[in-house]
C-alpha positions as CSV (number, residue, x, y, z in Angstrom):
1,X,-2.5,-3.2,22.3
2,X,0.9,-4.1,20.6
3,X,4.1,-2.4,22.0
4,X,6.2,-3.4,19.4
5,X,5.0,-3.1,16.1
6,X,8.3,-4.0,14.3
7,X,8.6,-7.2,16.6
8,X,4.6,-8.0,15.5
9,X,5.5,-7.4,11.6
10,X,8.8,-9.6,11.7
11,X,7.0,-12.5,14.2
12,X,4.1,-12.6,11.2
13,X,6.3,-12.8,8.5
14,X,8.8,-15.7,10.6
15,X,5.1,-17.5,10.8
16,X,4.3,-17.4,7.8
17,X,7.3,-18.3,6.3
18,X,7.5,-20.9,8.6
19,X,4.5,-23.2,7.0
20,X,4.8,-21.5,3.5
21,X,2.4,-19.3,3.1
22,X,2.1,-17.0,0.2
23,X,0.7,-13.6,2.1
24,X,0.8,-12.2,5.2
25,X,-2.0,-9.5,6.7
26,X,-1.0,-7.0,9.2
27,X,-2.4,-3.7,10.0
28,X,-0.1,-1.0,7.9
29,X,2.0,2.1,9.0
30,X,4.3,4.2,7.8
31,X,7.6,2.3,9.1
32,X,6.4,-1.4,8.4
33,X,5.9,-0.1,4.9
34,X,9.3,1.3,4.9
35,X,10.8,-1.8,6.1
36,X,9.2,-4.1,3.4
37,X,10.4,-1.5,1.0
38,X,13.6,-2.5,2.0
39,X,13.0,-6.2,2.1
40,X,11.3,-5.8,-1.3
41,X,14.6,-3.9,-2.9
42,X,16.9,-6.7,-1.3
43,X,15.2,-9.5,-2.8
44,X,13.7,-11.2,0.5
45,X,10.1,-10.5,-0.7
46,X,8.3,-10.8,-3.8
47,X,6.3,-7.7,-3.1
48,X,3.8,-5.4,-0.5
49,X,0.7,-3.5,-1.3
50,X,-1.2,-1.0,0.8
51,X,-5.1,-1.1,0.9
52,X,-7.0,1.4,2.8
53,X,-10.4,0.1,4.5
54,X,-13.6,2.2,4.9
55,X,-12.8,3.2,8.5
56,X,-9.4,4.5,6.8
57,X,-7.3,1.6,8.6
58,X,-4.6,0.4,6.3
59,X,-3.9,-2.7,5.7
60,X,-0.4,-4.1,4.6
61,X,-0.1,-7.1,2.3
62,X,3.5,-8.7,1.9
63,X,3.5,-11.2,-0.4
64,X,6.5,-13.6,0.7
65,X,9.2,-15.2,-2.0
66,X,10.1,-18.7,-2.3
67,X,12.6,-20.1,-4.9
68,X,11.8,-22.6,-7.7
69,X,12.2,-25.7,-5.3
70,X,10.2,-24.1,-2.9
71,X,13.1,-23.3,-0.3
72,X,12.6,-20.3,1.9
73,X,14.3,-17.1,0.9
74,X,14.4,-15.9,4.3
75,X,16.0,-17.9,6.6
76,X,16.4,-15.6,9.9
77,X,14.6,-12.8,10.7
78,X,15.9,-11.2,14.3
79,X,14.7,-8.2,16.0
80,X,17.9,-6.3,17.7
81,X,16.7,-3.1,19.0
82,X,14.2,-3.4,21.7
83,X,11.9,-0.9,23.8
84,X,13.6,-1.6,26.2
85,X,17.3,-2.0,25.1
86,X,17.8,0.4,22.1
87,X,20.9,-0.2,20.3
88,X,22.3,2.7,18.1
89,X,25.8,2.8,16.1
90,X,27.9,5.4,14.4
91,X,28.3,5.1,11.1
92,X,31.6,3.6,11.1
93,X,30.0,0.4,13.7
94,X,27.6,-0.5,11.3
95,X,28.0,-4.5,11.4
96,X,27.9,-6.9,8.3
97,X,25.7,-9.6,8.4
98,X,26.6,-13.2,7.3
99,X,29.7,-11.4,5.7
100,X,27.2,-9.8,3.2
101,X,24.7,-12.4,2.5
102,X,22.4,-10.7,4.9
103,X,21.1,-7.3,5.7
104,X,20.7,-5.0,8.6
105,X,18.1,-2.6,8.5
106,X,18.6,0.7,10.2
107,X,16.3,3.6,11.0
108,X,18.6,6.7,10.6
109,X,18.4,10.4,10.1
110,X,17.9,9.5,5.8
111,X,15.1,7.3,6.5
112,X,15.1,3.1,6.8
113,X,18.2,2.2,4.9
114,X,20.3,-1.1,4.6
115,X,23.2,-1.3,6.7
116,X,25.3,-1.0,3.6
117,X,23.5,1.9,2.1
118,X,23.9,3.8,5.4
119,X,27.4,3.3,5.3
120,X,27.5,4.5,1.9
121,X,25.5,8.0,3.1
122,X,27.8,8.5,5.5
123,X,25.2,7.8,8.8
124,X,24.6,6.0,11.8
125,X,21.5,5.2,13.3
126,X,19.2,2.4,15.3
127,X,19.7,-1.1,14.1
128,X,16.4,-2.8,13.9
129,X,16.8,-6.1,12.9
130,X,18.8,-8.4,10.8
131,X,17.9,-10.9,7.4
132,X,19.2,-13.6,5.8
C-alpha cells in the first residue's frame, strides 16, 4: 500500500521522462488529477485523460511533452512536503522557482493552484512540489 501517492505520481512521471516515454499509467484520484491539471495548464504535459475500469478503479493517463528535438520539457520534478515533514506558507512566503521558469504547486483553501496564482488569490497553503 502506497503512503504517498503524490510522491508515487511524480516518481512515475521522473521515470518515464527519464527514458522518453510517451505515457505514463497510474491508478487515478481526485488530487493526482488536480495536479496534472496544473502541469497540463503550465505547459509541462501534453495532456491526461481519466478512464474508469469495470471494477470502477480509475485509471490516470498523462501523456508526457517533448520538444521538436526531443529534449525533455521537464527537467526536475521535487516532492517538498512530506508525511512526515509538512511544509505550509502564508501567502506572502510563497517562493519562486528558478526565478519564474518553474512552478510550485500548492494545495490551499481554493484548490491545487500554482504558486503564482495563489499569490494572486490572496492564499497560503501546503507546498507540494516544485517543476521545471
Amino acid at each position: 500500500m502506497l503512503t504517498d501517492s503524490i510522491a508515487d505520481l511524480l516518481t512515475r512521471i521522473r521515470n518515464a521522462n527519464a527514458v522518453s516515454n510517451t505515457k505514463v499509467e497510474l491508478p487515478g484520484s481526485n488530487l493526482k488529477e488536480a495536479i496534472t491539471r496544473v502541469l497540463q495548464k503550465e505547459g509541462f504535459i501534453k495532456g491526461h485523460r481519466v478512464i474508469t475500469t469495470r471494477g470502477k478503479k480509475r485509471v490516470l493517463q498523462i501523456y508526457l511533452k517533448y520538444s521538436d528535438g526531443g529534449e525533455k520539457i521537464i527537467t526536475h520534478l521535487e516532492r517538498i512536503s512530506k508525511p512526515g515533514r509538512k511544509r505550509y506558507v502564508r501567502k506572502n512566503e510563497i517562493p519562486r522557482v528558478l526565478n519564474g521558469l518553474g512552478i510550485c504547486i500548492l494545495s490551499t483553501p481554493k484548490g491545487i493552484l500554482t504558486g503564482e496564482e495563489a499569490r494572486r488569490m490572496g492564499v497560503g497553503g501546503e507546498i507540494l512540489c516544485d517543476v521545471w
